[in-house]
FITOR-720262 format. One record per atom (N, C-alpha, C, O): atom name; x, z, y. Coordinates in Angstrom, 3 decimals, always signed. Layout:
N
+-------+----------+----------+----------+
: atomo :       px :       pz :       py :
+-------+----------+----------+----------+
:    CA :        X :        Z :        Y :
...
+-------+----------+----------+----------+
END
This chain:
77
+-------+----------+----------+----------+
: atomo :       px :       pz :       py :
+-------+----------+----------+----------+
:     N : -129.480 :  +33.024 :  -50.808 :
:    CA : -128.930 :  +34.334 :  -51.063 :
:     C : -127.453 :  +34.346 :  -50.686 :
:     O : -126.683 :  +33.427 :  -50.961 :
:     N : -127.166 :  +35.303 :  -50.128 :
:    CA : -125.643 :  +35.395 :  -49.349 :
:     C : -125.114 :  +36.562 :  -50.153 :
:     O : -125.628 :  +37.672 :  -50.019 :
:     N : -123.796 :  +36.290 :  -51.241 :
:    CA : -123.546 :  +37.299 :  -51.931 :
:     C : -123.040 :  +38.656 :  -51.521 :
:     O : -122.361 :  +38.560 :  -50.499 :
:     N : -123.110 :  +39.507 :  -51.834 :
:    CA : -122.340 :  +40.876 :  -51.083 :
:     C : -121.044 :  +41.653 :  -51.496 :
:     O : -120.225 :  +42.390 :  -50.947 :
:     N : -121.307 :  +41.026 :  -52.962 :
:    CA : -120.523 :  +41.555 :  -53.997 :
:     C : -119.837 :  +40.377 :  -54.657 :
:     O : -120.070 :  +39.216 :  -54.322 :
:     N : -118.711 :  +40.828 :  -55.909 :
:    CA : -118.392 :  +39.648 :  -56.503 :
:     C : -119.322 :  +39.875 :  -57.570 :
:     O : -119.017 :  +38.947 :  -58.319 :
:     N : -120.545 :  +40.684 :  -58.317 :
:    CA : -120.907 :  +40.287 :  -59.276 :
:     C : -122.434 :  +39.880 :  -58.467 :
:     O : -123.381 :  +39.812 :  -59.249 :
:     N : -122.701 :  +39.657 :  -57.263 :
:    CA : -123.609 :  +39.113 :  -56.948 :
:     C : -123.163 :  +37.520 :  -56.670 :
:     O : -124.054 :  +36.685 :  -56.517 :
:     N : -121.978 :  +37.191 :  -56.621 :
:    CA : -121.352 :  +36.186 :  -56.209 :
:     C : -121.607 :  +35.394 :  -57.809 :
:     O : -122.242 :  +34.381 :  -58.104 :
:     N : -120.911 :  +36.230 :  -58.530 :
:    CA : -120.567 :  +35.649 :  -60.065 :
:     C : -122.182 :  +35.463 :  -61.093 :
:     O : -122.267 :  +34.907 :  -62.188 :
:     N : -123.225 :  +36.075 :  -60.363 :
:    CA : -124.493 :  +35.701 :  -60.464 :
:     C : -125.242 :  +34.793 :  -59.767 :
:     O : -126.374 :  +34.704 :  -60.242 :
:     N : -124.990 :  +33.876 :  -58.545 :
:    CA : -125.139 :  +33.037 :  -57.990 :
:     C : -124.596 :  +31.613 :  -58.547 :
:     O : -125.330 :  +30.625 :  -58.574 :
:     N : -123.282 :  +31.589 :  -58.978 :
:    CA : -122.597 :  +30.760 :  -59.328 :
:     C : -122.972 :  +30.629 :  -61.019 :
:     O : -122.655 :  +29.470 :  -61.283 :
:     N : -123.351 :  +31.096 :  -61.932 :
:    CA : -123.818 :  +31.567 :  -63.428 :
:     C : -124.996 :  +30.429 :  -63.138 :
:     O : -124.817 :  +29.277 :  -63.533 :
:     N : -126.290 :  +30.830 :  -62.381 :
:    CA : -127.066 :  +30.123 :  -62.159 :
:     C : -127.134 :  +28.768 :  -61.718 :
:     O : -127.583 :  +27.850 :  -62.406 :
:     N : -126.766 :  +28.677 :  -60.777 :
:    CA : -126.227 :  +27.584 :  -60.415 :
:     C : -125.776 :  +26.607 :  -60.821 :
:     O : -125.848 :  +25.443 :  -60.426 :
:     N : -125.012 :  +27.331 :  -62.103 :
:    CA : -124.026 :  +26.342 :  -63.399 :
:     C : -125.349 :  +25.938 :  -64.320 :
:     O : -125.381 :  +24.934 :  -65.032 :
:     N : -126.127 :  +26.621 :  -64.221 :
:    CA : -126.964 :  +26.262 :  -65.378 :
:     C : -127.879 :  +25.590 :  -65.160 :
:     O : -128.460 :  +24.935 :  -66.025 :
:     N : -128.204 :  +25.625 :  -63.866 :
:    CA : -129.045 :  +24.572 :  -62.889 :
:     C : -128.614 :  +23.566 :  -63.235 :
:     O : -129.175 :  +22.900 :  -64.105 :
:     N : -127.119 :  +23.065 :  -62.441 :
:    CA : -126.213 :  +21.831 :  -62.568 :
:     C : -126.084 :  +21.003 :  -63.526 :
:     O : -126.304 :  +19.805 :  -63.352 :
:     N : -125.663 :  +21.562 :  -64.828 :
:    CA : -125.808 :  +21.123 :  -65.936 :
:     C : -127.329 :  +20.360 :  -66.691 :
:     O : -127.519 :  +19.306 :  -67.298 :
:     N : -128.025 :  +21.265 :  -66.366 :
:    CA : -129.053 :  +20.755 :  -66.880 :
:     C : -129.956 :  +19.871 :  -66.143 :
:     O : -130.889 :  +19.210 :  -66.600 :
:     N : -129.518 :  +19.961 :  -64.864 :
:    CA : -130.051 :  +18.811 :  -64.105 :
:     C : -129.277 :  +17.344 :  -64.437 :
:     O : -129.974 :  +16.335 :  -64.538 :
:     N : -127.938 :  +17.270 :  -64.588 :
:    CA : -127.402 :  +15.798 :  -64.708 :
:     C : -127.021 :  +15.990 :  -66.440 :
:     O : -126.105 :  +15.235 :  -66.767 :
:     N : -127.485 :  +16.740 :  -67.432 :
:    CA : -127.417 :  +16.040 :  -68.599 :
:     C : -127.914 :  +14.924 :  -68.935 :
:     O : -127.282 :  +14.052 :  -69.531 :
:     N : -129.163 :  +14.836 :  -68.566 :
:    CA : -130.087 :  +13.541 :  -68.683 :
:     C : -129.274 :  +12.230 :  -68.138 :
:     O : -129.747 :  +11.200 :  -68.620 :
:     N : -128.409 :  +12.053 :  -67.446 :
:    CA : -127.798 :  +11.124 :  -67.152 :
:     C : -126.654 :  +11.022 :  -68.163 :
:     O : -126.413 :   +9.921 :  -68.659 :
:     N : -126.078 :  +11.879 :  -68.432 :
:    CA : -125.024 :  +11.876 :  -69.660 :
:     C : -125.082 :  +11.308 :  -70.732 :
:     O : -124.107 :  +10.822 :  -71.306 :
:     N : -126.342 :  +11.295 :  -71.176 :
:    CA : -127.168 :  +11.551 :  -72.631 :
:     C : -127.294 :  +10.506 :  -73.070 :
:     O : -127.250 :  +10.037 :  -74.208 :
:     N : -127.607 :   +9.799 :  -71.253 :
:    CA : -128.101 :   +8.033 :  -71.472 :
:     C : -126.399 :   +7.366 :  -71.473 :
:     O : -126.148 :   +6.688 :  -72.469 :
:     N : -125.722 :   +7.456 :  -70.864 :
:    CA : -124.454 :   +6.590 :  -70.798 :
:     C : -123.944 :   +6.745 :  -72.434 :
:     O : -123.821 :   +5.848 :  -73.269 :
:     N : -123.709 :   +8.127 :  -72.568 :
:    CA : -123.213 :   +8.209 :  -74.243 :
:     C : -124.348 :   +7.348 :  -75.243 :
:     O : -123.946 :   +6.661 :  -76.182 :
:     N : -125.721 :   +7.475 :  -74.927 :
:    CA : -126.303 :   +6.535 :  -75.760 :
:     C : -126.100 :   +4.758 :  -75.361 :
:     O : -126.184 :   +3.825 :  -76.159 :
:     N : -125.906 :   +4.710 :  -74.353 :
:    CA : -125.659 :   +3.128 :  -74.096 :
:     C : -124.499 :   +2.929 :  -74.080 :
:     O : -124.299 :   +1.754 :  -73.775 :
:     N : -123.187 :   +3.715 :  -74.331 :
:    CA : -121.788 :   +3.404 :  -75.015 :
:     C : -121.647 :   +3.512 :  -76.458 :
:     O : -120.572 :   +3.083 :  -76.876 :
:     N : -122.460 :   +3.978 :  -77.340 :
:    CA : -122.660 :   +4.130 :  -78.809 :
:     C : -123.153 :   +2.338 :  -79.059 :
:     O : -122.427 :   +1.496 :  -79.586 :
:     N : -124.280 :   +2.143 :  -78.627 :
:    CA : -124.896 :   +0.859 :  -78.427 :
:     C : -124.446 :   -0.577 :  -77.925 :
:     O : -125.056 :   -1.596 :  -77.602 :
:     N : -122.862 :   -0.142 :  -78.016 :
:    CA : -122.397 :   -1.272 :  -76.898 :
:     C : -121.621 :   -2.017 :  -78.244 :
:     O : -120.558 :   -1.616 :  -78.718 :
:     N : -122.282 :   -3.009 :  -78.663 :
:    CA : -121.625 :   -4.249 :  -79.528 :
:     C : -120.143 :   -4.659 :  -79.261 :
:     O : -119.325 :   -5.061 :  -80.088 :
:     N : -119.981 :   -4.466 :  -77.919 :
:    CA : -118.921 :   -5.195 :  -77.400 :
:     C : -117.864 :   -3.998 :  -77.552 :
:     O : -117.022 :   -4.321 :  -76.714 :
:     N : -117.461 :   -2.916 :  -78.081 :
:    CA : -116.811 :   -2.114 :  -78.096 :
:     C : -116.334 :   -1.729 :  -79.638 :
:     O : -117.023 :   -1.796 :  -80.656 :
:     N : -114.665 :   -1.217 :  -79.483 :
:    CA : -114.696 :   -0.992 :  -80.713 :
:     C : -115.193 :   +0.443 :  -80.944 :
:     O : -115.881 :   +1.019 :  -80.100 :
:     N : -114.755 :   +1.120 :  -82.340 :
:    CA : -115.541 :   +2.339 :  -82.378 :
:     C : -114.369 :   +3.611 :  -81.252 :
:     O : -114.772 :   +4.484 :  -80.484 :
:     N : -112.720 :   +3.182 :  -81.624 :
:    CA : -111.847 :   +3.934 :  -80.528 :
:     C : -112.360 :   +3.683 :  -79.073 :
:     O : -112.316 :   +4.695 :  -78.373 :
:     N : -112.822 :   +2.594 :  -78.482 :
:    CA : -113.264 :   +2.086 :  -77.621 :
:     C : -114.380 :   +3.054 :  -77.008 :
:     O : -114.361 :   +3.716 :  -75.970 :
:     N : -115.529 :   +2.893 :  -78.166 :
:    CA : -116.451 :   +4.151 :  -77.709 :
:     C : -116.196 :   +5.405 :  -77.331 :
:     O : -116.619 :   +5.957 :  -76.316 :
:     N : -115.287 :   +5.987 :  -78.409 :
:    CA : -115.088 :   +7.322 :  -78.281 :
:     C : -114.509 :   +7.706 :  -76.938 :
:     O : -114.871 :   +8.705 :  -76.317 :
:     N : -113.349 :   +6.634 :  -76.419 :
:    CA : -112.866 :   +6.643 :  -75.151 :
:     C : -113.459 :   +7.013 :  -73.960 :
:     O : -113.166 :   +7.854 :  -73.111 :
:     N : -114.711 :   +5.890 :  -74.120 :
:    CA : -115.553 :   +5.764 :  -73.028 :
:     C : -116.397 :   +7.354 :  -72.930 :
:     O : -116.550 :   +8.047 :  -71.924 :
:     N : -116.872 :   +7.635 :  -74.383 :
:    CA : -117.294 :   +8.803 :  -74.125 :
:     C : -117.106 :   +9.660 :  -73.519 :
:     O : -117.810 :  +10.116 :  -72.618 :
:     N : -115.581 :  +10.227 :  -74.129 :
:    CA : -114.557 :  +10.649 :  -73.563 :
:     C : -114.369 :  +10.971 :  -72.033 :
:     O : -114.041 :  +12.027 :  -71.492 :
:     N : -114.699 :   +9.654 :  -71.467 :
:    CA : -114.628 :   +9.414 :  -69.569 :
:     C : -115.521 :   +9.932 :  -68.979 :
:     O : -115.410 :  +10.619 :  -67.964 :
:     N : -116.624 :   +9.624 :  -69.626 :
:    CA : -118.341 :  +10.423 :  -69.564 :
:     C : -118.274 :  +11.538 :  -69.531 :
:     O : -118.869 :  +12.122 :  -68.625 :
:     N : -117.536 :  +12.269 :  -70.489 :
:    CA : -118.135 :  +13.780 :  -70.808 :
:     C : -116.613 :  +14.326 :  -69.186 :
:     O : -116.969 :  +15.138 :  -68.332 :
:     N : -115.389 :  +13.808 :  -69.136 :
:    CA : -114.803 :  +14.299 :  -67.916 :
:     C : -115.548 :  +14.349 :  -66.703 :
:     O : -115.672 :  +15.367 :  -66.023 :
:     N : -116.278 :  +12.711 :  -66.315 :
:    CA : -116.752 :  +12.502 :  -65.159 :
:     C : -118.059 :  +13.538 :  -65.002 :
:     O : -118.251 :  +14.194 :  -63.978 :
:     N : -118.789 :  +13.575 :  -65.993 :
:    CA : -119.693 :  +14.953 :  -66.007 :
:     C : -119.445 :  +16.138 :  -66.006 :
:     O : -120.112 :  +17.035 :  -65.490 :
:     N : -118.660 :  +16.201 :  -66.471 :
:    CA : -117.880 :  +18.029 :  -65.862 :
:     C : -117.331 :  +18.143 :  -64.628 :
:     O : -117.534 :  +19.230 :  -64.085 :
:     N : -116.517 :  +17.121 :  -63.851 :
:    CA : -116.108 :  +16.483 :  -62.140 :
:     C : -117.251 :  +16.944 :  -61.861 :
:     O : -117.293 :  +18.116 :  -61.487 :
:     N : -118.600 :  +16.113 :  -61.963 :
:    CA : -119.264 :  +16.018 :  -60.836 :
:     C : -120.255 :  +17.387 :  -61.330 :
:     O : -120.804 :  +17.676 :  -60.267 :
:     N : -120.756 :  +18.353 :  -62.354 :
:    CA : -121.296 :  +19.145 :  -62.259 :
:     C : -120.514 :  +20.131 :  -61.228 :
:     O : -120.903 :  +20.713 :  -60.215 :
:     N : -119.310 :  +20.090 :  -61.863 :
:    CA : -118.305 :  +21.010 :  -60.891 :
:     C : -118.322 :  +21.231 :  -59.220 :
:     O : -118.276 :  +22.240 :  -58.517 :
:     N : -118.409 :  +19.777 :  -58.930 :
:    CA : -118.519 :  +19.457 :  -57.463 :
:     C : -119.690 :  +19.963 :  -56.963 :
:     O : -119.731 :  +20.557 :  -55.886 :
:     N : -120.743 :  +19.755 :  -57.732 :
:    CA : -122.355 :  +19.947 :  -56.809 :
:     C : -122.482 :  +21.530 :  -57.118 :
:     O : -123.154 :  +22.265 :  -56.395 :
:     N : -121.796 :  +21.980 :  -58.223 :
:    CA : -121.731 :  +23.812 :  -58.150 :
:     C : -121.405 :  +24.096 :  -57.114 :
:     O : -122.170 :  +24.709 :  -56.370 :
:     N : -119.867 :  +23.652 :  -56.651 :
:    CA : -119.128 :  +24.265 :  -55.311 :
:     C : -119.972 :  +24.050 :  -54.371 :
:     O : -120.143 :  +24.943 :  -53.542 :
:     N : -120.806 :  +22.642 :  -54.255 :
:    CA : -121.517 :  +22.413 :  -52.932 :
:     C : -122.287 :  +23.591 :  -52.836 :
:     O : -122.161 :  +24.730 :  -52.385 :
:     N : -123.143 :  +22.897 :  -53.432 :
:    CA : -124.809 :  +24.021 :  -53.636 :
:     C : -124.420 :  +25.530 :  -53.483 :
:     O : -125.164 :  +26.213 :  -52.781 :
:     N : -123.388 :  +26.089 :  -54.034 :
:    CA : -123.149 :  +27.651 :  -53.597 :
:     C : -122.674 :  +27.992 :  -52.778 :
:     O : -122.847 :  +29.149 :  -52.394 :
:     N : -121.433 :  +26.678 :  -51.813 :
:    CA : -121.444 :  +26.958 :  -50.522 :
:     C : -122.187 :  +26.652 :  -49.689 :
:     O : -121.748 :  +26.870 :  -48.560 :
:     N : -123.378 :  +26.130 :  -49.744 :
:    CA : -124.439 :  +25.772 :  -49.116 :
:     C : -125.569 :  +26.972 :  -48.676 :
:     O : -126.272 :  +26.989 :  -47.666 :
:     N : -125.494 :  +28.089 :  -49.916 :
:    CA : -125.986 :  +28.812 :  -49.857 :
:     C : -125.414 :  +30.047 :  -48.878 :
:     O : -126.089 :  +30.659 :  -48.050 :
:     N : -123.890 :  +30.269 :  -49.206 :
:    CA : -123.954 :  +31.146 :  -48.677 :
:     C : -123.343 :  +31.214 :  -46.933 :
:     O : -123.052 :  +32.145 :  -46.182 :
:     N : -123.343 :  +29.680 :  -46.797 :
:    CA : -123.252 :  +29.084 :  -45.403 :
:     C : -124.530 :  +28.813 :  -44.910 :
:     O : -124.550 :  +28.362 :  -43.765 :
:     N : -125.755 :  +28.991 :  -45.553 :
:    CA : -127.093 :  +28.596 :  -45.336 :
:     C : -127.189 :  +27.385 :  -44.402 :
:     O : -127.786 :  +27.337 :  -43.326 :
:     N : -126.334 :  +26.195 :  -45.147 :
:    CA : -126.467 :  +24.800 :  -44.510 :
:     C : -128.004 :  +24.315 :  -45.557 :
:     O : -128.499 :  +24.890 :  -46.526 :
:     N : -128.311 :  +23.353 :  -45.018 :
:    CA : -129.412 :  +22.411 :  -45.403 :
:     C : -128.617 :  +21.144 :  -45.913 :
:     O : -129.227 :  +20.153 :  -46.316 :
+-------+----------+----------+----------+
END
């Protein structure tokens, strides 16, 4: 879909976000559970790491939004 408008634009990108997200939570879900689990850490330690997790997951949802919607409306493959 090639937007025409900005609220066809701002409905492309809505979706998209919600796609994104819910496609790489499952990867999130697991690192925060295998940094909770990590013996070798203190509890500031964890939270840290979490911390890095929940940034690097907002980076990269962010990134594959921009892709994927300029993908679309560049109709690259």
């Amino acid at each position: 879909m090639v937007p025409r408008t900005k609220e066809e634009l701002r409905k492309l990108v809505s979706e998209t976000t919600i796609e994104m997200y819910e496609e790489m939570t499952p990867q999130l879900i697991k690192l925060i559970d295998e940094t909770k689990h990590d013996d070798s850490l203190t509890e500031a330690q964890k939270q840290d790491e979490i911390s890095l997790h929940l940034m690097g997951y907002t980076k990269a949802c962010t990134n594959e939004i921009i892709i994927e919607v300029l993908a679309q409306i560049l109709n690259l493959e």
